[in-house]
C-alpha positions in Angstrom: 0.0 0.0 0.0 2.8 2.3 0.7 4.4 1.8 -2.4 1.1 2.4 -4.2 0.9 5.9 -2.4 4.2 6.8 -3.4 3.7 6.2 -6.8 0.7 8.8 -6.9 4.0 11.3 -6.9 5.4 10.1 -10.5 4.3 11.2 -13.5 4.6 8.7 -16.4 4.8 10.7 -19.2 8.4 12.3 -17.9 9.8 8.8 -17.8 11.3 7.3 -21.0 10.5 3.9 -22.1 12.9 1.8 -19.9 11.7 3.7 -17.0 8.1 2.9 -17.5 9.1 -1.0 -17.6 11.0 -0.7 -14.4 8.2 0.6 -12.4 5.9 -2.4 -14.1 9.2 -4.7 -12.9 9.3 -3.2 -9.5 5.6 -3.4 -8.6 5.7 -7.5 -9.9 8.4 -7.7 -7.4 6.4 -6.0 -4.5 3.7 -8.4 -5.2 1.3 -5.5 -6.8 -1.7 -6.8 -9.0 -1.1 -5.6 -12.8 -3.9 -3.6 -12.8 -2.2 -0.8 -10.3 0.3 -0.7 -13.0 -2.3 -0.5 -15.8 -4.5 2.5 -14.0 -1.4 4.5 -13.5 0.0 4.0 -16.7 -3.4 5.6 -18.5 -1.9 9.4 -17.0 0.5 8.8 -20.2 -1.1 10.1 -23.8 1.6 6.8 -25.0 -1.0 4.2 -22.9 -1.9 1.6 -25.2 -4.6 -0.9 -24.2 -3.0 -4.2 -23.2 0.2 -3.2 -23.7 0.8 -3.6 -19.7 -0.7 -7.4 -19.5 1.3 -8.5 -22.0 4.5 -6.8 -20.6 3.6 -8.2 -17.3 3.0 -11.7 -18.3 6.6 -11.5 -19.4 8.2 -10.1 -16.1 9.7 -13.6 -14.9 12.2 -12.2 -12.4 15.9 -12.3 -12.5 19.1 -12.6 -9.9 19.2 -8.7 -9.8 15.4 -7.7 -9.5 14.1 -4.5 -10.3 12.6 -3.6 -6.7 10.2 -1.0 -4.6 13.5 1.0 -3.9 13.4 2.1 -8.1 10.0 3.8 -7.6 10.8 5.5 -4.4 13.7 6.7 -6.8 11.6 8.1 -9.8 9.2 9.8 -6.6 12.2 11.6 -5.8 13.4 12.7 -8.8 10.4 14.5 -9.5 9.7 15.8 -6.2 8.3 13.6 -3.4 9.4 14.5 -0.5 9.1 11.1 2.6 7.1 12.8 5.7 8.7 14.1 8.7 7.3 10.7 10.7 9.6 8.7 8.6 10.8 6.7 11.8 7.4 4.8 10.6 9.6 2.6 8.8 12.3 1.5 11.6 12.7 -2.0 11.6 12.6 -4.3 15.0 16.7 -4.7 14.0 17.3 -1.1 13.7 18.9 1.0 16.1 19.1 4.2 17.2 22.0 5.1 18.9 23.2 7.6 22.1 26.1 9.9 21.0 26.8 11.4 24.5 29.6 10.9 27.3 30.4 8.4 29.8 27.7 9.0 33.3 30.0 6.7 35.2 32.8 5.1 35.6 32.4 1.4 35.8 36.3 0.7 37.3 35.5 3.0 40.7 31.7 1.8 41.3 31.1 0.8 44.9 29.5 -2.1 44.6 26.0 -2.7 46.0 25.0 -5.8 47.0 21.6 -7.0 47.4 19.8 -10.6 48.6 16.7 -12.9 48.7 13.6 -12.3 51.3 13.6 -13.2 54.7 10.5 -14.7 54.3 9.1 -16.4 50.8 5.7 -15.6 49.9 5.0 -16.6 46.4 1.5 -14.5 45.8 2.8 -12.1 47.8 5.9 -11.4 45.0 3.4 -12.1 42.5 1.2 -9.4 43.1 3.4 -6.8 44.3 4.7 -7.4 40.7 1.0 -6.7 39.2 0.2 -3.4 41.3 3.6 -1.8 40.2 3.0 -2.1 36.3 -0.6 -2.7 35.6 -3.7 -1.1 36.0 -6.9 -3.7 37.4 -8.6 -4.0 33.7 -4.7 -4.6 31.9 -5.2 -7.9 30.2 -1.6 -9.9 31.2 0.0 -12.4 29.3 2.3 -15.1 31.2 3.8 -18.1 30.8 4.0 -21.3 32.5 4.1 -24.3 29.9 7.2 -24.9 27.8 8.9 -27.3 24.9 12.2 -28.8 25.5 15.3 -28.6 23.1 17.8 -30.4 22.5 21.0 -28.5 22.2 23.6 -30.8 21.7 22.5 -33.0 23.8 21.5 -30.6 26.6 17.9 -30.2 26.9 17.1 -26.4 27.5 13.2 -25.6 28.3 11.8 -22.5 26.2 8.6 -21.0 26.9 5.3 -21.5 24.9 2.5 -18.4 23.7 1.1 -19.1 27.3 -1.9 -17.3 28.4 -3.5 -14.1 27.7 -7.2 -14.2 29.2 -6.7 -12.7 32.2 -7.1 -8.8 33.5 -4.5 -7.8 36.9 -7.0 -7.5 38.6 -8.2 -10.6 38.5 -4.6 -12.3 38.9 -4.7 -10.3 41.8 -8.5 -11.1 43.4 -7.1 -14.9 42.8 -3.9 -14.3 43.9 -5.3 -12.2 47.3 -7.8 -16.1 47.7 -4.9 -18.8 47.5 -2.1 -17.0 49.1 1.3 -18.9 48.4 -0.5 -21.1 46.2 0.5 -19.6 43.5 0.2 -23.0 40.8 -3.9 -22.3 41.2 -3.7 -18.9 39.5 -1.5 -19.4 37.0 -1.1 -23.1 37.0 2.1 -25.5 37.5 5.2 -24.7 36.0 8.1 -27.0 35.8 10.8 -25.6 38.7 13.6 -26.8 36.4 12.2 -24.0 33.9 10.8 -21.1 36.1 7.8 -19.1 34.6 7.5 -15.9 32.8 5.4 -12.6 32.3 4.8 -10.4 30.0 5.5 -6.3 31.3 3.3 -4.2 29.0 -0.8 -5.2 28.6 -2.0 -6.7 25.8 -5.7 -6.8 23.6 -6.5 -9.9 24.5 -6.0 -11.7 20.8 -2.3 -12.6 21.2 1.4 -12.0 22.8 2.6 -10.2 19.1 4.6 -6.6 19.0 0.7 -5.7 17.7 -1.1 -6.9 20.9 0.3 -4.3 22.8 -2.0 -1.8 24.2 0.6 0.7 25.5 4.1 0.7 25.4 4.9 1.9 29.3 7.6 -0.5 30.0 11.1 -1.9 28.9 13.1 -5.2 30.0 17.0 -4.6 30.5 18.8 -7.4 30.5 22.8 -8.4 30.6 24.6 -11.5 32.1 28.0 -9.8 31.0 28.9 -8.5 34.7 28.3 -9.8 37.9 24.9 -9.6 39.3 26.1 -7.1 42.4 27.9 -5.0 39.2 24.3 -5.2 36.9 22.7 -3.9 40.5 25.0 -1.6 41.0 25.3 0.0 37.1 21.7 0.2 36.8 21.3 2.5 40.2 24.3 4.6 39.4 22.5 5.5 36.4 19.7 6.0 37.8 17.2 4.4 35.3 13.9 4.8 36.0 13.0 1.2 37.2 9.5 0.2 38.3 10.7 -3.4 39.4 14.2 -5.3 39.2 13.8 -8.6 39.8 16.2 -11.7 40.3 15.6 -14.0 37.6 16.9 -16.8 39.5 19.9 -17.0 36.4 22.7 -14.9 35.9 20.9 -11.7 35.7 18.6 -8.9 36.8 15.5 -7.9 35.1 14.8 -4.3 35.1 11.5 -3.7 34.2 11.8 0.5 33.4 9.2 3.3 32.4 9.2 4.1 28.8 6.0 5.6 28.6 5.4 6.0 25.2 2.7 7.3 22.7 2.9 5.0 20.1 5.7 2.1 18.7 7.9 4.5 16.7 8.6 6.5 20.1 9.1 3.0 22.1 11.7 2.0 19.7 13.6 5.5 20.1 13.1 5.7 23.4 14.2 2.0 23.8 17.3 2.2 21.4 18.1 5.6 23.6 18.1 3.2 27.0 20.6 0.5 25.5 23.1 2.9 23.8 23.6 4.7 27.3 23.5 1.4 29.3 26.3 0.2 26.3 28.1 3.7 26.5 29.2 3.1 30.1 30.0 -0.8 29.9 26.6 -2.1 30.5 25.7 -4.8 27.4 22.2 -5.3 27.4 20.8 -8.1 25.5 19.2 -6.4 22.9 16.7 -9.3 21.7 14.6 -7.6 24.7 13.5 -4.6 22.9 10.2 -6.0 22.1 7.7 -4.6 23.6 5.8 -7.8 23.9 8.9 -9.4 25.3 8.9 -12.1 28.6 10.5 -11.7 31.8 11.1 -13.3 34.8 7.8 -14.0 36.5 8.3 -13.3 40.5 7.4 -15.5 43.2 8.1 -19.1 41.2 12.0 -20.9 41.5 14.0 -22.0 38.7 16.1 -24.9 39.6 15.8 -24.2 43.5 16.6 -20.4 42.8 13.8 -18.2 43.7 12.5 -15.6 41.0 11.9 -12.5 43.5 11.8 -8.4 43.5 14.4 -6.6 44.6 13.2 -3.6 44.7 10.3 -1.1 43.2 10.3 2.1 41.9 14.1 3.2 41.8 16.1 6.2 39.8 14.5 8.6 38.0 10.5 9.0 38.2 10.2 9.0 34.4 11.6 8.5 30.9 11.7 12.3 30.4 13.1 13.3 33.5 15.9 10.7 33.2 16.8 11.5 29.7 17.0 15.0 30.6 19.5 14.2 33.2 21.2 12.0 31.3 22.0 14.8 29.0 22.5 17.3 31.5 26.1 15.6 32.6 26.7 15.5 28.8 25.8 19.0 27.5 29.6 19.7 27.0 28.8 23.5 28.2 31.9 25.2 29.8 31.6 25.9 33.5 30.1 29.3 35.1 32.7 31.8 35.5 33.4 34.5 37.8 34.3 38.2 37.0 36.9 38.8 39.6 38.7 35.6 39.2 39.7 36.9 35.6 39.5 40.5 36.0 43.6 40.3 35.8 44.1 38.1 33.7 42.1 38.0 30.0 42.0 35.8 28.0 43.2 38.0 24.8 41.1 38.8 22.1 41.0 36.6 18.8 43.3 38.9 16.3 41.9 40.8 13.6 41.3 39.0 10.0 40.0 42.5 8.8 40.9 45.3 10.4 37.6 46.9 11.8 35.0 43.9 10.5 36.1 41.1 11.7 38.2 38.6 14.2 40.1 35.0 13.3 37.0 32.2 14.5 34.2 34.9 14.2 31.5 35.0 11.7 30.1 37.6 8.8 27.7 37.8 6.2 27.5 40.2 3.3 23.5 40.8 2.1 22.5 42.0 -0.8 20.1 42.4 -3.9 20.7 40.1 -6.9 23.6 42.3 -9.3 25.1 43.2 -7.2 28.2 41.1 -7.8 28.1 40.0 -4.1 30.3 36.8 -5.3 32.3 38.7 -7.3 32.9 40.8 -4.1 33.9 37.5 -1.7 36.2 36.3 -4.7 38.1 39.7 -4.5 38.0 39.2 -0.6 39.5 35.5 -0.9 42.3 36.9 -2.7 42.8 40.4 -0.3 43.3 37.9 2.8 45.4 35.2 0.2 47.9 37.9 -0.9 47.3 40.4 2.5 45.7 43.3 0.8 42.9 45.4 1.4 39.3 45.1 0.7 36.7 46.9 0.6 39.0 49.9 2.2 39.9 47.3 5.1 43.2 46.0 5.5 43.6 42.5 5.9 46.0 40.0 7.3 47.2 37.2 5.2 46.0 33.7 5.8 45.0 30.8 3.8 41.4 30.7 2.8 38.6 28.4 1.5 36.1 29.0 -1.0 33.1 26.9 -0.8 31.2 27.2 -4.7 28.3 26.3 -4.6 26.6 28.2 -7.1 29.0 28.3 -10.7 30.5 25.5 -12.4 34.0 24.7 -12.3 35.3 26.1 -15.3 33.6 29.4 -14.6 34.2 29.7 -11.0 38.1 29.2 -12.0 37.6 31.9 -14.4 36.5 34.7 -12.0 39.1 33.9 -9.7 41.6 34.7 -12.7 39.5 37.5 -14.1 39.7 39.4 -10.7 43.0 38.9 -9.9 43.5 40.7 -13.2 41.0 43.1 -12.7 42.6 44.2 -9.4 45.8 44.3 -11.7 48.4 42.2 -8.8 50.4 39.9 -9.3 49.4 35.7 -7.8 52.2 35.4 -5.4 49.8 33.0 -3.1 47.2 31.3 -5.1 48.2 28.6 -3.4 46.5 29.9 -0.5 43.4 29.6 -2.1 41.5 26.4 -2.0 38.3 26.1 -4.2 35.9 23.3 -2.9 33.0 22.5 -6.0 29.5 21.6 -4.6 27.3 22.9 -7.6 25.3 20.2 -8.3 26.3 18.0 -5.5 25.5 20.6 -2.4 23.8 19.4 0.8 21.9 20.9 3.7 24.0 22.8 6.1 23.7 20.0 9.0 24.9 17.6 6.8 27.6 19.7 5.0 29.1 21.2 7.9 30.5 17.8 9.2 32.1 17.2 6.2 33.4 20.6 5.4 34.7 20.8 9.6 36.2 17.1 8.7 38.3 18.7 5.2 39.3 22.0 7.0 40.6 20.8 10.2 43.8 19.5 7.5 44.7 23.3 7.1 45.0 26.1 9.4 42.8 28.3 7.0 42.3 31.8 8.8 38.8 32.2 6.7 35.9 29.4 5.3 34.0 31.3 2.6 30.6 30.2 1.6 28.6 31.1 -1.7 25.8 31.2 -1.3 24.0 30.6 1.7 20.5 29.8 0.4 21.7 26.7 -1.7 22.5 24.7 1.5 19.4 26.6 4.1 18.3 23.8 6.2 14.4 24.7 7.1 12.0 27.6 6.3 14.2 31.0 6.2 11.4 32.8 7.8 11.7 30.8 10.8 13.5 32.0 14.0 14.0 29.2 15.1 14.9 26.9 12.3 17.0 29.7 11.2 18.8 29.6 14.8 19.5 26.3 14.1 20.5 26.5 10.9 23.2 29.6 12.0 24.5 27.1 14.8 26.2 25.0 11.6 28.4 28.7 10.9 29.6 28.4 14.7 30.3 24.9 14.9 32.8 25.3 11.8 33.9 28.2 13.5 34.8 26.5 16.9 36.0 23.0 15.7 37.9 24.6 12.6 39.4 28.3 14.5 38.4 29.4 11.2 36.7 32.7 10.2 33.3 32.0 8.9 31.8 34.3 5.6 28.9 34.0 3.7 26.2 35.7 1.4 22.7 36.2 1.7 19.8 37.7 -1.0 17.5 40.9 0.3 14.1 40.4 0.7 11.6 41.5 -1.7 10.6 45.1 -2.3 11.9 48.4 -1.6 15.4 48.6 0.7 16.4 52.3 1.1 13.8 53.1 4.1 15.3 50.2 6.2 17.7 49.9 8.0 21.0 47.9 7.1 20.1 44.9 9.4 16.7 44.4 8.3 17.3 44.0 4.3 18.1 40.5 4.5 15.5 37.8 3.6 14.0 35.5 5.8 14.0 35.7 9.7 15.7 38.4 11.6 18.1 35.9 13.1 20.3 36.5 9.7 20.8 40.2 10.6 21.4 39.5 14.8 23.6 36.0 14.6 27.3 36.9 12.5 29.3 39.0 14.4 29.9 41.2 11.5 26.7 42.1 8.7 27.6 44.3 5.6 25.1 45.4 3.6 25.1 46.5 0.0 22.7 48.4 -1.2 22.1 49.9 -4.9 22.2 54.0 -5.7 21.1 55.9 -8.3 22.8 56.9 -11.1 22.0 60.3 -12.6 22.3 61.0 -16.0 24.9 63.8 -14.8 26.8 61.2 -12.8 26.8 59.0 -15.2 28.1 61.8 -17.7 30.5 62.9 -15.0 31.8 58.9 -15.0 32.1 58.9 -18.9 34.2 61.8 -18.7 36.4 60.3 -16.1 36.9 57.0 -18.7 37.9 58.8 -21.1 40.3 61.3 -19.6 41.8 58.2 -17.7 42.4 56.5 -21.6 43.6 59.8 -23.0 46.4 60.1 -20.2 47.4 56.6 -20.5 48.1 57.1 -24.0 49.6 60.4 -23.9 51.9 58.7 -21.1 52.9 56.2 -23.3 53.4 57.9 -26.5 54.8 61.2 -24.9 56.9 60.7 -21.5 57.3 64.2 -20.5 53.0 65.2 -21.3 52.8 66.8 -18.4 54.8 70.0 -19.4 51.8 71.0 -22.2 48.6 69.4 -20.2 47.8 71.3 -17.1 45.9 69.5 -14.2 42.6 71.1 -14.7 43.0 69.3 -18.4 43.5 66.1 -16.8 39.9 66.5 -15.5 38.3 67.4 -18.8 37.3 65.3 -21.3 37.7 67.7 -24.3 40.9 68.8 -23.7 42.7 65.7 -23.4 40.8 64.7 -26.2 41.9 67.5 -28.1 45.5 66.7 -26.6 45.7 63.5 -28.2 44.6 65.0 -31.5 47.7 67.1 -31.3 50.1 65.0 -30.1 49.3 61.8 -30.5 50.2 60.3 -34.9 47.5 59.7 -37.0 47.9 56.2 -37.2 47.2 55.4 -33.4 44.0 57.9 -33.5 42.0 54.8 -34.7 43.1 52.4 -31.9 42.6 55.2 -29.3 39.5 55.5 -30.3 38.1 52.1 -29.9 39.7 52.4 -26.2 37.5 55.6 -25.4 34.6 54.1 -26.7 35.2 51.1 -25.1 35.8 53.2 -21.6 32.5 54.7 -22.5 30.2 51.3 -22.5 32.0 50.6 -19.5 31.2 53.4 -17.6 27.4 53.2 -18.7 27.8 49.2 -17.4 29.3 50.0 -14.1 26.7 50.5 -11.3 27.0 52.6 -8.2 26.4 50.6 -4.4 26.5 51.6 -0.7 28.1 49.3 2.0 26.9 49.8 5.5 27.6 47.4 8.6 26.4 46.5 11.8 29.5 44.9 14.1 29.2 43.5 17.2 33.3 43.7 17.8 33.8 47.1 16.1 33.4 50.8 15.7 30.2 51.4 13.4 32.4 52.6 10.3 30.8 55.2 7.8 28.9 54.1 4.9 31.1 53.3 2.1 30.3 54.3 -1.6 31.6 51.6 -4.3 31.7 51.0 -7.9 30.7 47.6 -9.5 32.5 47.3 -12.9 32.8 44.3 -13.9 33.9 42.4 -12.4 35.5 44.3 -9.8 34.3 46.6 -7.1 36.3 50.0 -5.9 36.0 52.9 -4.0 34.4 56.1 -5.3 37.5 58.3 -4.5 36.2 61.1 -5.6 32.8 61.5 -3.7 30.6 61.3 -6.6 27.5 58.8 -5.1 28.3 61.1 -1.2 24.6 62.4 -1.3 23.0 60.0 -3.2 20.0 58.9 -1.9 19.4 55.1 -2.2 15.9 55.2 -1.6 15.0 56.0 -5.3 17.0 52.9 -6.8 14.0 50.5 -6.0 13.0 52.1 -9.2 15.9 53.1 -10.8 15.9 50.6 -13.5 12.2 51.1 -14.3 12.1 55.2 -13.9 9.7 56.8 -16.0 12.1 59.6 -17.1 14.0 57.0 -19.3 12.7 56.2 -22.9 12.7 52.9 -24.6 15.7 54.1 -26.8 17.6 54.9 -23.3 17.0 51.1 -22.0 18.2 49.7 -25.6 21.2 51.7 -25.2 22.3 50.1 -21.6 21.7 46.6 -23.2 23.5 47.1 -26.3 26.7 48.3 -23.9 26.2 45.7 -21.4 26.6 43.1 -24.1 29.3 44.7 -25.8 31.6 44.6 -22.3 30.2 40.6 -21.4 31.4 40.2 -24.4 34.8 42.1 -24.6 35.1 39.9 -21.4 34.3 36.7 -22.6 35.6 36.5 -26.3 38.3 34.8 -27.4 39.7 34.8 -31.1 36.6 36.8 -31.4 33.7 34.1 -30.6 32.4 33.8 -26.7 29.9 31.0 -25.8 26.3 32.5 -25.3 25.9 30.5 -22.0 29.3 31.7 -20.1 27.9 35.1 -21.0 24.7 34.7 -19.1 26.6 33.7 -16.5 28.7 36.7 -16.5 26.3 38.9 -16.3 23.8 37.1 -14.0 21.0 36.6 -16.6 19.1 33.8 -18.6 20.7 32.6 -21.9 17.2 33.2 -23.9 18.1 36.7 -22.5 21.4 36.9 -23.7 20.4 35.8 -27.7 18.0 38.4 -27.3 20.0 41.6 -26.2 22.8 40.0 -29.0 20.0 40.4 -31.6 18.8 43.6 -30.4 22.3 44.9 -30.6 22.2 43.7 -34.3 26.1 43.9 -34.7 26.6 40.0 -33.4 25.9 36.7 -34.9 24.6 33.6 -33.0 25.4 29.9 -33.6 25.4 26.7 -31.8 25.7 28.7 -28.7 28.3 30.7 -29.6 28.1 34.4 -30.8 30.6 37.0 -32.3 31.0 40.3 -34.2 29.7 40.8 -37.6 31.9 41.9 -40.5 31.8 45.2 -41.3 30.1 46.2 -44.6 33.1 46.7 -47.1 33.1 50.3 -48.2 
């Protein structure tokens, strides 16, 4: 039935031919009727009546069967999801294991000892047994009858189904009538065997895991230490025992509270029990777990032993209040200190991995709207801390970093790192302090990654873990405190176990960012802005047509003195300084001084500047530091693909609250917008060519937008061609 549910999640018609066989195959196996397979397969317009019979018929089976496990598979693939309550398929042979400490120390016990009664009183036993786990209408199943074996010659006596028909309180009312005659209740048992009772009630239609009514009680069990050690282990840690009875063998039976709701939570709870008995030396017998399971039944003997209660009601009260101990003396949480025993002597701080942001071991994240090149921004920062430069206008100190990619391919993401070292124009003295870990494609949550990323870090002393992005490996719903709490807790266990600086990148929320405040732009729950130690924010500003003029101008001065430096050492005897700032004039410059035959090439370099200055867009870094002085905003270029300062205070009163619309502003025509795409492809693809020819998809990567986007701007700009996925420059018309 559950496999018939889960194949309400696949859609036939986006599986091929072979796959549509395999699910056929795989419900055959499972024992399916055909006609499941039939009814589901009519979803597909390729259904063809009687084409599943006659497969069917010819689905004989094979060494390597196609099983269940393939359509749980194609569920997945497209989509299905297993609920949370998956513990619903645990086994009776699965476990579920404690991961905590030592609670005592089994070499230094001092050993309690314990003995039989003073007096024997068979009913007695017998019924204090009955009023400490059942209730008067529980329905109790014992055992009293049972079949010999032959083991090799040595007969061993094992017990039968036994009985089941009778309530605890009746035991009891019979028990209470014939006193120490306890064969009339429950009938004669053979001494050389003992007799046996079942802890938890049952329905009355059988001794099965599924004749359990509740699920109060578990039997512990060992005969790998001495009885006096088994009674002594199972006080020191305190387990919530309702009755510990001899068993007339080598070992105690502890009866203990569970309590609970349903199978799935007796098997936890259960597994929990054992792994902490098996944690501190105790080995329980762990064919006990069943709920239905026999024990010793008190107040019989077993080959002259008596069977008796050694005590009731010992430990902890409950299940819950003894697991919460339990993890109490395990909660690895350092010890309260005082202020006056370290007033003199600090512990010093962690050093600075950017000077004024951030501290070696602490954490930061850097938010932002999509474009604005926020990975572009950690590549330049993986390289500022490789080769010890600055960033951002922060120094930083050199270390050995990791970038965690989780977002480009390979090839690209190998291809930015180059691109911006160029960009930033220095040479790769320590790219080999750069380590590039690939997870497109193959990413996992963050609880699952961050063992795996702590267990490849802790081989290097890296001073900073950089990961890109954050929202590709979110565990939970992002607008959740709490899950989001949890989720942050992965950043500070790499922190702790790696010594490592932890940085990352988070997306804004949706809709307009100016009006808020720095901490507050980030998506999801608040818990992004409050948990890093550092947040930097970027946010996008307006550019005016006059900045954008003013920005022009600056391009093309900055080409006209690199040529006039080149081609004419001592320039700056005929071009004053107020020249240097206008665009004319060192134009006019180059006219004069500059021969006729470069005039072409400088050219193309201004108007090249040009569509890079219209390209570049203008952002505003703010931060919020929990270490640091609150710095001043700081004003930054993006031009692709590298950020840098505005030296010259052009975006200072710029007001950021008008970029929400910025790219959608009434005041620009449709002519205006053609304009900004035709010189946005033209520098992607100055970027990206080589021989002349760039590939249409590393494009659209480049500049953050969808291939179909890309072919389109390349059409609208009219002056490329397009072909199996590559583009380049038309030939000029001949003259």
């Amino acid at each position: 039935m559950e496999i018939i549910e889960i194949l309400k999640y696949i859609d036939p018609s986006r599986l091929n031919y072979q796959e549509w066989v395999n699910v056929g195959m795989a419900l055959k196996d499972a024992g399916c009727p055909c006609d499941v397979w039939d009814r589901w397969s009519r979803k597909d317009i390729r259904y063809h009546e009687g084409e599943c019979e006659k497969k069917w018929q010819g689905f004989s089976g094979s060494e390597e069967p196609v099983t269940a496990g393939t359509i749980y598979h194609y569920a997945l693939e497209q989509g299905y999801r297993p609920p949370q309550t998956s513990m619903a398929t645990l086994d009776w042979n699965d476990e579920i294991s404690y991961e905590g400490d030592l609670v005592i120390d089994t070499k230094s016990l001092e050993i309690k000892t314990f003995s039989e009664p003073d007096e024997w009183h068979p009913g007695k036993e017998l019924t204090r047994y009955l009023e400490t786990l059942f209730e008067a209408n529980d329905i109790v199943g014992f055992v009293t009858d049972v079949w010999e074996k032959n083991d090799n010659g040595k007969i061993k006596y094992l017990p039968t189904s036994g009985s089941w028909s009778k309530t605890a309180g009746q035991l009891i009312a019979e028990l209470t009538k014939y006193g120490d005659d306890i064969g009339a209740v429950i009938g004669d048992y053979k001494e050389e065997a003992g007799a046996w009772i079942r802890f938890n009630p049952l329905d009355g239609n059988g001794v099965k895991n599924d004749n359990v009514t509740e699920y109060r009680y578990a039997l512990i069990e060992s005969d790998t230490v001495s009885l006096e050690e088994q009674n002594t282990i199972i006080r020191e840690l305190e387990l919530p025992v309702a009755v510990l009875v001899y068993s007339g063998g080598k070992s105690l039976h502890a009866i203990v509270k569970v309590d609970a709701a349903d199978k799935n939570e007796y098997r936890k709870r259960v597994d929990y029990i054992y792994s902490v008995c098996a944690k501190n030396g105790f080995e329980i017998d762990k064919q006990n777990r069943n709920p239905s399971r026999l024990s010793r039944m008190p107040g019989v003997t077993r080959n002259g032993k008596k069977q008796y209660i050694i005590d009731t009601n010992i430990g902890k009260s409950s299940f819950d209040e003894w697991k919460e101990w339990i993890e109490g003396l395990n909660d690895d949480l350092p010890e309260i200190e005082n202020l006056a025993a370290e007033w003199d002597t600090m512990p010093p701080l962690a050093p600075p991995l950017i000077n004024g942001l951030l501290r070696r071991g602490h954490k930061m994240l850097l938010a932002g709207p999509s474009k604005a090149g926020k990975s572009f921004a950690l590549i330049e920062l993986c390289i500022a801390i490789a080769e010890g430069r600055p960033w951002m206008g922060f120094e930083c100190e050199r270390g050995r970093v990791m970038y965690v990619n989780l977002e480009l391919d390979r090839a690209s993401c190998l291809h930015r790192f180059k691109d911006v070292y160029t960009a930033m124009g220095i040479p790769p003295e320590h790219t080999g302090d750069i380590d590039i870990w690939d997870l497109r494609g193959r990413s996992e949550t963050m609880n699952k990654l961050a063992p795996k990323l702590i267990r490849r870090a802790q081989k290097h002393s890296y001073a900073a873990i950089i990961i890109d992005p954050i929202y590709k490996v979110i565990t939970g719903d992002e607008n959740s405190a709490d899950q989001m709490a949890h989720f942050c807790n992965q950043f500070d266990k790499i922190c702790s176990e790696t010594k490592s600086a932890v940085i990352y990148c988070h997306h804004h929320s949706k809709g307009a960012q100016g009006g808020k405040r720095s901490m507050d732009r980030a998506s999801g729950s608040g818990v992004f802005a409050r948990d890093p130690d550092a947040l930097l924010d970027m946010i996008e500003l307006p550019v005016s047509d006059q900045i954008r003029k003013t920005e022009e101008d600056k391009a093309v001065c900055a080409v006209c003195s690199d040529w006039l430096h080149r081609f004419l050492p001592d320039y700056s005897d005929v071009v004053s300084q107020d020249d240097e700032q206008s665009r004319t004039r060192m134009t006019e410059h180059c006219l004069n001084y500059l021969k006729t035959n470069s005039m072409e090439l400088l050219r193309k370099d201004i108007a090249a500047a040009v569509r890079r200055a219209q390209a570049q867009t203008a952002w505003r870094l703010e931060g919020t530091l929990r270490e640091f002085p609150k710095f001043a905003p700081i004003n930054i270029w993006f031009d692709y693909p590298l950020h840098y300062s505005d030296r010259n205070g052009t975006l200072k009163d710029v007001d950021p609250e008008e970029t929400w619309q910025a790219n959608f502003s009434k005041k620009k025509t449709n002519e205006q917008r053609s304009d900004e795409r035709k010189a946005l492809i033209d520098l992607i693809f100055e970027g990206q060519e080589n021989d002349g020819v760039a590939s249409v998809k590393q494009m659209a990567e480049a500049c953050g937008k969808s291939e179909d986007t890309v072919r389109r701007y390349l059409k609208e700009n009219g002056n490329y061609w397009i072909e199996n996925g590559k583009c380049g420059k038309k030939a000029e018309p001949q003259k």
